[in-house]
gemmi code that builds the backbone of each chain (N, CA, C; Angstrom):
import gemmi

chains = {
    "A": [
        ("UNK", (50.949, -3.475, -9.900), (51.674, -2.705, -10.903), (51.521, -3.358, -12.274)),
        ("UNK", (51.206, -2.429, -13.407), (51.382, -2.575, -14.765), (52.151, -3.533, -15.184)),
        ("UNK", (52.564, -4.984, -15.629), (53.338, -5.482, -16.354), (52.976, -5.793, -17.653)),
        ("UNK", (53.734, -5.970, -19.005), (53.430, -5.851, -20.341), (54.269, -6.853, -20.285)),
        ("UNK", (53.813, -8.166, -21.195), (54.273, -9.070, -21.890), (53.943, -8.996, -23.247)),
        ("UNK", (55.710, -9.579, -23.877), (55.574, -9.578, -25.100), (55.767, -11.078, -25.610)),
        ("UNK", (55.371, -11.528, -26.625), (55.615, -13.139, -26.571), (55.888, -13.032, -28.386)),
        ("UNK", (56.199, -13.168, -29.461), (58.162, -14.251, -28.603), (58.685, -12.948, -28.419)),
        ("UNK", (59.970, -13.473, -27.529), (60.897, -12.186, -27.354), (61.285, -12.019, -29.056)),
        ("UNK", (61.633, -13.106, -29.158), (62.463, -12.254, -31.199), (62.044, -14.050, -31.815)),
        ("UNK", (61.942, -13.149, -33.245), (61.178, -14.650, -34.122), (61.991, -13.705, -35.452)),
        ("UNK", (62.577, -14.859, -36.408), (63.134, -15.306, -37.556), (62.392, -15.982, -38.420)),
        ("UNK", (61.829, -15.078, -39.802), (61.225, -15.636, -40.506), (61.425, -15.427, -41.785)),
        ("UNK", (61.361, -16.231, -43.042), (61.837, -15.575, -43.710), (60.691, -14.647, -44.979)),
        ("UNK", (61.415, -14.354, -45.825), (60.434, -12.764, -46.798), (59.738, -13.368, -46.829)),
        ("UNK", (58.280, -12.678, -47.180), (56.921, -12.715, -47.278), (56.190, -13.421, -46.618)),
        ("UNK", (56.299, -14.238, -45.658), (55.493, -14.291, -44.412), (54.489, -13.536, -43.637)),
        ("UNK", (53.543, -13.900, -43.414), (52.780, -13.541, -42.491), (52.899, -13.651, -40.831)),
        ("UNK", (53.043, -12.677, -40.189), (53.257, -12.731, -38.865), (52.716, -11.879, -37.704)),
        ("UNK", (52.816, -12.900, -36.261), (51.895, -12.089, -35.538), (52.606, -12.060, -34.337)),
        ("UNK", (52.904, -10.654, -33.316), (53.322, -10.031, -32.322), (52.459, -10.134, -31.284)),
        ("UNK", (52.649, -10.602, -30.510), (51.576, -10.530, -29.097), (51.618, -9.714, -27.668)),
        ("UNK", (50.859, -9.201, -27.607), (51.022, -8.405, -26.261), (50.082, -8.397, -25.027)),
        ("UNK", (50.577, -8.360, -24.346), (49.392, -8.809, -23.125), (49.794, -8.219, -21.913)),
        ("UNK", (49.014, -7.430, -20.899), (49.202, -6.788, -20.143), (48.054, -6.985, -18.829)),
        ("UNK", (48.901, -7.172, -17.270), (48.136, -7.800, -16.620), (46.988, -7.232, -15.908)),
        ("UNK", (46.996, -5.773, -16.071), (45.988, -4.924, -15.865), (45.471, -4.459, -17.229)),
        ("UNK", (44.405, -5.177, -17.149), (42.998, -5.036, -18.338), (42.412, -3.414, -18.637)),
        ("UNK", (43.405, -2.369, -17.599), (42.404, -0.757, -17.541), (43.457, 0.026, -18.042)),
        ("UNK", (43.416, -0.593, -19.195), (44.487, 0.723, -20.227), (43.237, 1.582, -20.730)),
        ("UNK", (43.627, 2.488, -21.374), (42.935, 3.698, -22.714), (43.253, 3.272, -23.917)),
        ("UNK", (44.524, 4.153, -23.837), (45.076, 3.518, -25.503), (46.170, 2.563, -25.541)),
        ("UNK", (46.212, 1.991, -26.565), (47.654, 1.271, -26.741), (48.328, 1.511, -28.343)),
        ("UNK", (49.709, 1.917, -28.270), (50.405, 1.788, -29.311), (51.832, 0.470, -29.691)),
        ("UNK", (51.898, 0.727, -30.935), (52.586, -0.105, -31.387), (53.704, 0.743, -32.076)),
        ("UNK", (54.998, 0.146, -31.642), (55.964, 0.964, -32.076), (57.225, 0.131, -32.610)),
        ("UNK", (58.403, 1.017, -33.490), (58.873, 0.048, -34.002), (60.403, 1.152, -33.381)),
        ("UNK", (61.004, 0.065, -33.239), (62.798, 0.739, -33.091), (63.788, -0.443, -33.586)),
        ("UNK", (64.366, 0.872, -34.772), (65.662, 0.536, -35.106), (67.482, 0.468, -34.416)),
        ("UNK", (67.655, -0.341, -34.046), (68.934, -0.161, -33.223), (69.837, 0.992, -33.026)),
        ("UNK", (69.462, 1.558, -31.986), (70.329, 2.695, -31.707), (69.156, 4.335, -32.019)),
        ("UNK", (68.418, 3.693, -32.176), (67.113, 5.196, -32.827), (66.073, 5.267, -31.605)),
        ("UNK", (65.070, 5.918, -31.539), (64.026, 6.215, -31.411), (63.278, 5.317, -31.639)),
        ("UNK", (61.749, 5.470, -30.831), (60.952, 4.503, -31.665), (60.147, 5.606, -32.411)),
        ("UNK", (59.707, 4.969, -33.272), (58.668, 5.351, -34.266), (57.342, 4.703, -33.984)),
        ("UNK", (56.355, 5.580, -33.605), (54.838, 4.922, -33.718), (54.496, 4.312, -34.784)),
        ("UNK", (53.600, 2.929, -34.946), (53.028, 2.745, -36.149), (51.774, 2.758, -36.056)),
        ("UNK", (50.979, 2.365, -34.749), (49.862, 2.273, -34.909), (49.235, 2.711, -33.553)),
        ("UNK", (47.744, 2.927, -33.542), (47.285, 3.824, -31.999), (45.933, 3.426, -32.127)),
        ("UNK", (45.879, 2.363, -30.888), (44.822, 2.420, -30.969), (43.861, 2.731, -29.752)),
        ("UNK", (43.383, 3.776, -30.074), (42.232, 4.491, -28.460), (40.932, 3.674, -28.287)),
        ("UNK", (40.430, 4.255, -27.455), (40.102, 3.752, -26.355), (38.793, 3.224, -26.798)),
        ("UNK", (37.991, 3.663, -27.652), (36.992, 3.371, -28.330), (36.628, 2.453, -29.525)),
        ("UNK", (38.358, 1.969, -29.856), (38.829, 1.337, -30.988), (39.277, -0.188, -30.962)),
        ("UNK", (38.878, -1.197, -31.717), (39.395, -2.365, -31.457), (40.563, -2.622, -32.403)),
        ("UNK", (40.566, -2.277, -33.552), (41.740, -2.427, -34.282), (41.821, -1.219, -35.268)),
        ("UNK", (43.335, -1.055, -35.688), (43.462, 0.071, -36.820), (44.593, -0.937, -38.035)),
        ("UNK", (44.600, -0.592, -38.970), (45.453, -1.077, -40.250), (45.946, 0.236, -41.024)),
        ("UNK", (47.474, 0.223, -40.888), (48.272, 0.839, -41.877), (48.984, -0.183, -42.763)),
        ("UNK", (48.691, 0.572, -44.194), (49.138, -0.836, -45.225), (49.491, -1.979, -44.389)),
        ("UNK", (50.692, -2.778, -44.216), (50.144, -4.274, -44.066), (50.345, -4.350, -42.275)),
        ("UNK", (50.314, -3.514, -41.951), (50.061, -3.565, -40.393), (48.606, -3.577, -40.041)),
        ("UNK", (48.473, -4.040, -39.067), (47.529, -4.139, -38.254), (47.603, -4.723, -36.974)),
        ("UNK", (46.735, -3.784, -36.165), (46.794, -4.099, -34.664), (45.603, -4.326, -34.439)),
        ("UNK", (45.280, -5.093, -33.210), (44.162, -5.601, -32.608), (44.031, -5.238, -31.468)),
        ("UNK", (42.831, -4.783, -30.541), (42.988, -4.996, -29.041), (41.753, -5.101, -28.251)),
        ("UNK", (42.090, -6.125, -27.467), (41.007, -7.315, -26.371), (41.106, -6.393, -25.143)),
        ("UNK", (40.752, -5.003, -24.708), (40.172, -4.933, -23.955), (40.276, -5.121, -22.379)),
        ("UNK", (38.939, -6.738, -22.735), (38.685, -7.383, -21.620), (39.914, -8.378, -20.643)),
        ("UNK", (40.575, -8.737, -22.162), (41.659, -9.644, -21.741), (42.977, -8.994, -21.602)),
        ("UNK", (43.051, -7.408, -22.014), (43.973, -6.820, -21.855), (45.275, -7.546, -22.885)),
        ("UNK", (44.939, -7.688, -23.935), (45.664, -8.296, -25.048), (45.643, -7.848, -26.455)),
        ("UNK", (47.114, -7.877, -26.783), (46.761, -6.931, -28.075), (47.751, -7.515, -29.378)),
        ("UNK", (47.448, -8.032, -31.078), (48.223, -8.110, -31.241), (48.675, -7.425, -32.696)),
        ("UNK", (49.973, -7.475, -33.426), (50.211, -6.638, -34.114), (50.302, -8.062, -35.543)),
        ("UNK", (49.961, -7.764, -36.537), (49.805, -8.457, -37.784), (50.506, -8.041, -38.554)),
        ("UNK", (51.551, -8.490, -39.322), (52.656, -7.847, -40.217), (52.049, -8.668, -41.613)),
        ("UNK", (51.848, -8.421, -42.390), (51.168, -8.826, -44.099), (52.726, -8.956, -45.067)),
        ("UNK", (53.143, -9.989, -45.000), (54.105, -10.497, -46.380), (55.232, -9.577, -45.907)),
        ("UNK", (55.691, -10.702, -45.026), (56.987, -9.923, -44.297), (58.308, -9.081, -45.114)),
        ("UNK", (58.939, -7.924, -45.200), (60.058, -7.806, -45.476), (61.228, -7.200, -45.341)),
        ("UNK", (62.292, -7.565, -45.175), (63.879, -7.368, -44.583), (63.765, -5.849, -44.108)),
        ("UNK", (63.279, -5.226, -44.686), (62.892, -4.038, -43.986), (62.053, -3.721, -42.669)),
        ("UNK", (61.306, -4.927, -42.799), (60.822, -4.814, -41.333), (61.797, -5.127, -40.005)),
        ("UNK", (62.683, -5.850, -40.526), (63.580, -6.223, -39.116), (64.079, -5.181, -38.549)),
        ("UNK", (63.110, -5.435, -37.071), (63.540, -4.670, -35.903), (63.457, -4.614, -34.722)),
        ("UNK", (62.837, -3.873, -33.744), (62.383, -4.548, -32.292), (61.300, -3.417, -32.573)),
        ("UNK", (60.282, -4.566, -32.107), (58.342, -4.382, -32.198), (58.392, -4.020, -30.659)),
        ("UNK", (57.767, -2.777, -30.134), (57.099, -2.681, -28.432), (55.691, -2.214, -28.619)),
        ("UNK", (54.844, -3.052, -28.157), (53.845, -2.305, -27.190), (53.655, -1.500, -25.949)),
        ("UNK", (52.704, -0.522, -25.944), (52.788, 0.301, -24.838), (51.041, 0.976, -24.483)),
        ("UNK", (51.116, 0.624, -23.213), (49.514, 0.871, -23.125), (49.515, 2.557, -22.096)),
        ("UNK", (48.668, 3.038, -22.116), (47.980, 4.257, -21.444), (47.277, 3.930, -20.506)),
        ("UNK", (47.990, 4.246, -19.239), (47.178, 3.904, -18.239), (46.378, 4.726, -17.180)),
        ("UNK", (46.712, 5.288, -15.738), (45.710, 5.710, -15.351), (47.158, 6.968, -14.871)),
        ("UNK", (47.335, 8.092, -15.083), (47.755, 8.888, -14.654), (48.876, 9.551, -16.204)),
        ("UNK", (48.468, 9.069, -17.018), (48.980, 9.149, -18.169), (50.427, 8.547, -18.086)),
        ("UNK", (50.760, 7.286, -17.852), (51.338, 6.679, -17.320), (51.478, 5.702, -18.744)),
        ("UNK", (52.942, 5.573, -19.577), (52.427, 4.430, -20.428), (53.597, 3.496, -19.866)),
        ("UNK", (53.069, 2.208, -20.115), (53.546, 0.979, -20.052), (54.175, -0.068, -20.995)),
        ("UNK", (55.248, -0.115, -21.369), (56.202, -0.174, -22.116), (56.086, -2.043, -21.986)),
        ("UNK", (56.252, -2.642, -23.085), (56.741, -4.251, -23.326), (58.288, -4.332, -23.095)),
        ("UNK", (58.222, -5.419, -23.218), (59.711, -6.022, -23.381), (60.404, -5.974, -24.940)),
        ("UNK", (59.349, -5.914, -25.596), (59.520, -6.152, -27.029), (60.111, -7.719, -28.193)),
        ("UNK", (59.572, -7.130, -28.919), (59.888, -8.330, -29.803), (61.224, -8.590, -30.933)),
        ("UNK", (61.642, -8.949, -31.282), (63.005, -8.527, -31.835), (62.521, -9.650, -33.514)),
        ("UNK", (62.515, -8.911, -34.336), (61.908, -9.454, -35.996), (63.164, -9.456, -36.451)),
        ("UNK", (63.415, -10.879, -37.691), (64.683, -10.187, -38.469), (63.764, -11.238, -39.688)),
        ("UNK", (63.855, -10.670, -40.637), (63.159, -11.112, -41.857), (64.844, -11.344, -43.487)),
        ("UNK", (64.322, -12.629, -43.123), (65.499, -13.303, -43.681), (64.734, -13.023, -45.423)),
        ("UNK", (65.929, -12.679, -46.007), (65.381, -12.266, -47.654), (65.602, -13.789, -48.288)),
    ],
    "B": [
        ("UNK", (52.956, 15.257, -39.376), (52.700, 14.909, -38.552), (53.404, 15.540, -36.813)),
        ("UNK", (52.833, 15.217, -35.829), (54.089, 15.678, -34.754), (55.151, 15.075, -34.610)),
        ("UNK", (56.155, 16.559, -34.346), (57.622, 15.685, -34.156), (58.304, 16.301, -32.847)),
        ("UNK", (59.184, 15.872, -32.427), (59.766, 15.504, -31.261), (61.125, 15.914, -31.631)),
        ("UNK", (61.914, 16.333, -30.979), (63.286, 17.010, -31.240), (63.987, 16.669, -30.335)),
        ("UNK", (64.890, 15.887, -30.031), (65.988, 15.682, -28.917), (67.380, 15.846, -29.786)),
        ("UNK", (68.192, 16.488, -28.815), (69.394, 17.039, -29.081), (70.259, 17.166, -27.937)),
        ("UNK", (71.525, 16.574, -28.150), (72.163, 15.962, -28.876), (71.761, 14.243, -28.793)),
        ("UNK", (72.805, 13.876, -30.610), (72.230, 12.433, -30.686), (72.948, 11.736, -30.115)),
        ("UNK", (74.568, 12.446, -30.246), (75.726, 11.598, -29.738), (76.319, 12.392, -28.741)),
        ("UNK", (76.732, 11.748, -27.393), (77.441, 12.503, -26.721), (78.825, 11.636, -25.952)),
        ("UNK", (80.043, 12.012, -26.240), (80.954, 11.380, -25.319), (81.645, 12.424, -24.585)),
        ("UNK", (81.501, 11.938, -23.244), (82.113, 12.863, -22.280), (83.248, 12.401, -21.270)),
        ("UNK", (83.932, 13.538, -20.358), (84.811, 12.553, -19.624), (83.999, 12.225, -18.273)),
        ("UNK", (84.455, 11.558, -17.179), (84.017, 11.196, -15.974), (83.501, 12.270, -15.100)),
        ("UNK", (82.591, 12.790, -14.534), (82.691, 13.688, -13.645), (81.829, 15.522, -14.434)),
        ("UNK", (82.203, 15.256, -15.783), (80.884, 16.302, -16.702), (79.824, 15.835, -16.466)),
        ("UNK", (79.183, 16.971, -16.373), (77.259, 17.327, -16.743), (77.093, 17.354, -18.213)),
        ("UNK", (76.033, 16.726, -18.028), (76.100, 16.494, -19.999), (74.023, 17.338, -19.773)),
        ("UNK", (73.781, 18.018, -20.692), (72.357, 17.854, -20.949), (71.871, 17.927, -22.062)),
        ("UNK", (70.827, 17.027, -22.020), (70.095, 16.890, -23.319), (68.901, 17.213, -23.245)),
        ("UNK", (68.160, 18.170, -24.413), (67.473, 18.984, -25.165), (65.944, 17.851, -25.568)),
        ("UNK", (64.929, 18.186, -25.243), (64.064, 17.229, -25.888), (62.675, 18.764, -25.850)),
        ("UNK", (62.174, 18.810, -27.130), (61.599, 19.826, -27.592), (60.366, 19.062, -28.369)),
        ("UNK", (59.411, 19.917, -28.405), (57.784, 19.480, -29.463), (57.506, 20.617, -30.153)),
        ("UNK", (57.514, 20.160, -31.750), (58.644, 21.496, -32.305), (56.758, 21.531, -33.099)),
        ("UNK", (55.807, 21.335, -32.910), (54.711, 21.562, -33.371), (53.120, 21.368, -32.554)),
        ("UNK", (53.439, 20.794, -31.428), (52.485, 21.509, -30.534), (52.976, 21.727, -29.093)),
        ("UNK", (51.969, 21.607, -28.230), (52.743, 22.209, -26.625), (52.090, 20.699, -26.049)),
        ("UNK", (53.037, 20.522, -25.800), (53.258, 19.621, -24.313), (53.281, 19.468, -23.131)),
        ("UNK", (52.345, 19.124, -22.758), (52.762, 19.695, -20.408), (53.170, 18.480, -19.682)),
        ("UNK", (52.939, 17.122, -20.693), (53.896, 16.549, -20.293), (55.074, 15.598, -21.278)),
        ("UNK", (56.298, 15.560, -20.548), (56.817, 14.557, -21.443), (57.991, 13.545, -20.442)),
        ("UNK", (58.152, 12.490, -21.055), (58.854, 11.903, -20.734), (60.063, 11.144, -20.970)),
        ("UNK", (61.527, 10.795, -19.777), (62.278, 10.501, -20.273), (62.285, 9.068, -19.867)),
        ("UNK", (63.260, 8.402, -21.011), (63.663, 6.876, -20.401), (64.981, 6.657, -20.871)),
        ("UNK", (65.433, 6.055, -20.240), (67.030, 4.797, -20.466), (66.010, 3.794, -21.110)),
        ("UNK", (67.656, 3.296, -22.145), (67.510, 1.926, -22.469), (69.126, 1.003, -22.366)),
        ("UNK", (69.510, 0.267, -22.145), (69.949, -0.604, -21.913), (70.432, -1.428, -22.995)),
        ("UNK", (71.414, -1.852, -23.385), (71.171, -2.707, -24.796), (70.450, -3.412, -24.547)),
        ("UNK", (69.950, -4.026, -25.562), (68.668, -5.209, -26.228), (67.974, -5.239, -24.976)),
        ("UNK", (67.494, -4.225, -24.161), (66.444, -4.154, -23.343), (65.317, -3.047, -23.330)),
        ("UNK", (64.073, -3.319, -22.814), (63.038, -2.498, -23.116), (63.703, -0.880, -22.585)),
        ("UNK", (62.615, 0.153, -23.139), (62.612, 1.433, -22.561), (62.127, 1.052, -21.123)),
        ("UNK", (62.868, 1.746, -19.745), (62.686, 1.868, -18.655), (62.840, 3.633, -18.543)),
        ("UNK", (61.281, 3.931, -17.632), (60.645, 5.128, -17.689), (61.916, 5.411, -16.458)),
        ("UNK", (62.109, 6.765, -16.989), (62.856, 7.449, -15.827), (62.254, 8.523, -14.773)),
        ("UNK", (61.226, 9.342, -15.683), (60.894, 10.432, -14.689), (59.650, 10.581, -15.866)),
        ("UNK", (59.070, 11.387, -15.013), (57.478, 12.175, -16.049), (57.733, 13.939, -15.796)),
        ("UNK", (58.214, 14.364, -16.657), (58.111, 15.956, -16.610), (57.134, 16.672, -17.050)),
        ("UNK", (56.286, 17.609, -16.451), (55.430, 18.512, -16.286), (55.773, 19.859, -16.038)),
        ("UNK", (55.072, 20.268, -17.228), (55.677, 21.969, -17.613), (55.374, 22.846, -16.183)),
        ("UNK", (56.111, 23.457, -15.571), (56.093, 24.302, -14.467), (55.758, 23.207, -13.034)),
        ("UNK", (56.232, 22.422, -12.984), (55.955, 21.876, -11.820), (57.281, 20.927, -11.348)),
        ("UNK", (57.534, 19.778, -10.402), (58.702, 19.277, -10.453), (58.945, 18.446, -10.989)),
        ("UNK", (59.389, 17.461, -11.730), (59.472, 16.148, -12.202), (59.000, 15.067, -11.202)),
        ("UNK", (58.363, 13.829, -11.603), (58.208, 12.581, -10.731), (59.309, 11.827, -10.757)),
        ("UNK", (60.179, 11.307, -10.028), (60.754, 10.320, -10.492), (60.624, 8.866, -10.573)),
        ("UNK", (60.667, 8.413, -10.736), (60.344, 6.337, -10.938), (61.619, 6.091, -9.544)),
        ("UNK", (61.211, 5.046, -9.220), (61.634, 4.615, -7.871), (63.134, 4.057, -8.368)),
        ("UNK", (64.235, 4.437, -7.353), (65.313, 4.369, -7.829), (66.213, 4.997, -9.330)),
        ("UNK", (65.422, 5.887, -8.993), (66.343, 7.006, -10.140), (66.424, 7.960, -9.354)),
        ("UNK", (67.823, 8.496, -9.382), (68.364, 9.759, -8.246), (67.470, 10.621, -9.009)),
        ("UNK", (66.774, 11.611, -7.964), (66.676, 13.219, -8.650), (67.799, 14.156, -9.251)),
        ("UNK", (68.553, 13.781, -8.031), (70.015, 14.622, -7.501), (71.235, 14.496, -8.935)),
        ("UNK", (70.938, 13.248, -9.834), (71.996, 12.697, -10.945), (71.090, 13.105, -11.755)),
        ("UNK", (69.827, 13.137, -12.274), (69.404, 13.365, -13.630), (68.088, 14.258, -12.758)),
        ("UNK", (68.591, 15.573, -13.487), (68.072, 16.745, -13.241), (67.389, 17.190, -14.736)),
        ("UNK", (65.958, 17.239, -14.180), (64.770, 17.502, -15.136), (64.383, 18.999, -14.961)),
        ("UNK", (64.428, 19.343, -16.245), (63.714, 20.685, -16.076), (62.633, 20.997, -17.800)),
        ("UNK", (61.526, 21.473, -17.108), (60.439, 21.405, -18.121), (59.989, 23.047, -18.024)),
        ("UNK", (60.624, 24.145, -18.542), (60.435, 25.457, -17.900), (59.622, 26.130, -18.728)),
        ("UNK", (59.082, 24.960, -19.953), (57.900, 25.894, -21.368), (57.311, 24.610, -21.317)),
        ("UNK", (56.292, 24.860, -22.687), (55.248, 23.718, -22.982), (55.810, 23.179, -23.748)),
        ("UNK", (57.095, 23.484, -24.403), (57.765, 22.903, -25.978), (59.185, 22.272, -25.708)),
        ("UNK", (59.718, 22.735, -24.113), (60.925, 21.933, -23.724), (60.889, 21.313, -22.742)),
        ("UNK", (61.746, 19.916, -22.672), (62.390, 19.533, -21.657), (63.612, 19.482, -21.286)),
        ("UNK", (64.522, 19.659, -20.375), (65.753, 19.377, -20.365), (66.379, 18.197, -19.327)),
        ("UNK", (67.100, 17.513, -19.747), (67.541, 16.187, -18.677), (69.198, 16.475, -18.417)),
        ("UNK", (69.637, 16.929, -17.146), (70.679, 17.104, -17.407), (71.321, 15.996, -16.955)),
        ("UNK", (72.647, 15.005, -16.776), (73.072, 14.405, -16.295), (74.236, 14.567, -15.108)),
        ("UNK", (74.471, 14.708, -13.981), (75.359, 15.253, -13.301), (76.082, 14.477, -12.999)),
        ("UNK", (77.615, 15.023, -13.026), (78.620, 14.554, -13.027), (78.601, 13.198, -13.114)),
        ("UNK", (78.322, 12.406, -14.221), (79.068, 11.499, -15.315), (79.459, 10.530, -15.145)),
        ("UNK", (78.992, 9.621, -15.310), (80.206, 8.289, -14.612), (80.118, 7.481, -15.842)),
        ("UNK", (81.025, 6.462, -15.591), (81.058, 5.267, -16.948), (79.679, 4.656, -16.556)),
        ("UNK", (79.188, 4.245, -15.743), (77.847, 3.345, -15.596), (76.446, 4.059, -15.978)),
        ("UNK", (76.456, 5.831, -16.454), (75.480, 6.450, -17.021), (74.867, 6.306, -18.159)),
        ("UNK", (76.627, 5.585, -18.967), (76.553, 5.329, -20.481), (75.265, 4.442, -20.694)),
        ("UNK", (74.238, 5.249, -21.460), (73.105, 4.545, -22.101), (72.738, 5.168, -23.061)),
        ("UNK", (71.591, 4.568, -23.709), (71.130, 5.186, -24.502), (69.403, 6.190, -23.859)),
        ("UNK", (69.704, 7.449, -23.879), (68.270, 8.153, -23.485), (67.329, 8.526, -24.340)),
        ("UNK", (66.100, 8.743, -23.654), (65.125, 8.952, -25.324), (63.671, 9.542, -24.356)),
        ("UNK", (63.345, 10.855, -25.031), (62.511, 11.588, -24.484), (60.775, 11.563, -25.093)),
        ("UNK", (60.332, 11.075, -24.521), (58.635, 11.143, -25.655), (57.565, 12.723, -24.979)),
        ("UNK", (57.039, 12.934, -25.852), (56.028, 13.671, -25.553), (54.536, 13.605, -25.645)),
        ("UNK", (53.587, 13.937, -25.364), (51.837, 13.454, -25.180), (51.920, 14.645, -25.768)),
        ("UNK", (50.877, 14.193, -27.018), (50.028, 15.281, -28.296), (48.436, 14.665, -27.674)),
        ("UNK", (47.856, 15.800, -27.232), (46.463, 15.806, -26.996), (45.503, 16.564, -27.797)),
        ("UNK", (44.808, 16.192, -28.563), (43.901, 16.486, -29.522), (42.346, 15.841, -29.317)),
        ("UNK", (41.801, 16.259, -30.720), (40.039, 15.658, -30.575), (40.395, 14.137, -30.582)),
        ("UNK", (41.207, 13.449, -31.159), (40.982, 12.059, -31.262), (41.799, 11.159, -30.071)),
        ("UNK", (42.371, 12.022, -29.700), (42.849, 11.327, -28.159), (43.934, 11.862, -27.728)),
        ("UNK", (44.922, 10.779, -27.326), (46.117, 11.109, -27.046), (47.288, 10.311, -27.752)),
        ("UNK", (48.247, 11.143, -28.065), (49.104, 10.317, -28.484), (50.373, 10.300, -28.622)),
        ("UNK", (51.702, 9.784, -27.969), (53.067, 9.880, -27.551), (53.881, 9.676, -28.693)),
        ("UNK", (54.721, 10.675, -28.597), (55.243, 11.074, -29.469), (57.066, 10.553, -29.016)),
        ("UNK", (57.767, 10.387, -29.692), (59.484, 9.896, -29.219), (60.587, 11.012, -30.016)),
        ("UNK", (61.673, 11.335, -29.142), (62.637, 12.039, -29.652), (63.644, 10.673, -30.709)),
        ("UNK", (64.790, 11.310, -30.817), (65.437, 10.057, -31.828), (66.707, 10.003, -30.776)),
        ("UNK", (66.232, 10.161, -29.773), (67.620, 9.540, -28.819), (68.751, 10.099, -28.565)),
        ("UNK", (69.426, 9.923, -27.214), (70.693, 10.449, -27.402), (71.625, 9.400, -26.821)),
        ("UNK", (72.780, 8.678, -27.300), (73.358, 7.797, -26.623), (74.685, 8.796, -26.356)),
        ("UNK", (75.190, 8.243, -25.180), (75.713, 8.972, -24.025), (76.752, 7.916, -23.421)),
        ("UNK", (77.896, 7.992, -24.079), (79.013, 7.598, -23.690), (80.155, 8.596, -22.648)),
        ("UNK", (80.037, 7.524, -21.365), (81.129, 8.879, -20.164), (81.898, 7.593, -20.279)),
        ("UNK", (83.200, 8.354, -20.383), (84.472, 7.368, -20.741), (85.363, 8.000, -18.841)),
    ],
}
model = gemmi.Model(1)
for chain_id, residues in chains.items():
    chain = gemmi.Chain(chain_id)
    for i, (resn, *xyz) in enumerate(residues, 1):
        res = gemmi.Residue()
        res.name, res.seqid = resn, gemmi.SeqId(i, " ")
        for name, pos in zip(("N", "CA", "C"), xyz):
            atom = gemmi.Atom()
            atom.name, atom.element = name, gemmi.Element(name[0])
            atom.pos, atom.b_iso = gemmi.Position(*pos), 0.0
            res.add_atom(atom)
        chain.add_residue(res)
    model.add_chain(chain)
structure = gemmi.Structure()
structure.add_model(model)
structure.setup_entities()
């Protein structure tokens, strides 16, 4: 069975930092994987998608990466700020259209 | 872009009500979508996979019989909750699969948290 690790569970950093989200999943035979963001008590919101043909995508200072082989993926935040604090999940596409959800990461970006 | 419609956001009910919530794809058709619980400060845990005209799957250890899925178009789902208990109280949240030329891609309602007092 599918498991998704997220590593750190939650990281404290403060404004404008550079930072990186990790995801790793122990079956290497995803499609796509997204990156999503939820605000406490909301929905998540997609930020980034990346299919199956794709190794990384960048929205302004996001960016995601993904290994594929190693079944690892990670998310790049560019000059962190207080607005970003939230909980980061990955989620991969698997074989029955089946997605696979992280544990997530929990950001709080100290101003 | 696509959006996702779940309704209601807030619900408090007493012990023993059916509560249901509304999860709609208010700009393309969907055949499948899905619901999940969340838990405070814990991940989304998949509840069921609904498929337009067919029965719901459920994930192992989720009653059918308590959360009653119904997917009866390409643009709705419905999750009903039956009769209510304080231990239902979570927060639910419905996504949907947008399939197009560039792939696929899941789409999220904005939740409904669900307080049975």
């Amino acid at each position: 069975k599918q498991e998704v690790t997220q590593i750190p569970a939650a990281l404290s950093v403060p404004e404008g930092e550079n930072l990186v989200l990790n995801c790793s999943f122990t079956d290497s035979a995803i499609y796509n994987l997204q990156w999503f963001r939820q605000d406490p008590g909301k929905g998540l919101t997609s930020l980034l998608l990346i299919q199956s043909s794709q190794r990384e995508q960048t929205s302004g200072r996001l960016n995601a990466s993904l290994d594929k082989s190693s079944g690892r993926s990670t998310l790049y935040i560019a000059a962190s700020q207080p607005g970003d604090s939230a909980t980061y999940l990955c989620a991969g596409l698997g074989l029955g259209n089946q997605f696979y959800f992280g544990t997530g990461t929990s950001l709080t970006v100290i101003p | 872009g696509a959006v996702v419609s779940q309704h209601p956001s807030r619900v408090i009910c007493k012990s023993g009500t059916s509560v249901k919530i509304e999860c709609r794809s208010l700009d393309f058709q969907a055949t499948t979508m899905f619901w999940y619980r969340q838990f405070p400060k814990q991940s989304l845990m998949l509840m069921a996979t609904s498929n337009e005209g067919s029965k719901a799957t459920y994930e192992q250890g989720v009653e059918k019989d308590k959360f009653l899925i119904n997917h009866a178009s390409l643009t709705l789902s419905t999750l009903t909750v039956t009769s209510a208990h304080p231990e239902d109280s979570s927060f639910y949240i419905c996504s949907a699969i947008q399939i197009n030329t560039g792939g696929e891609k899941l789409f999220f309602g904005s939740g409904t948290q669900l307080s049975v007092l």
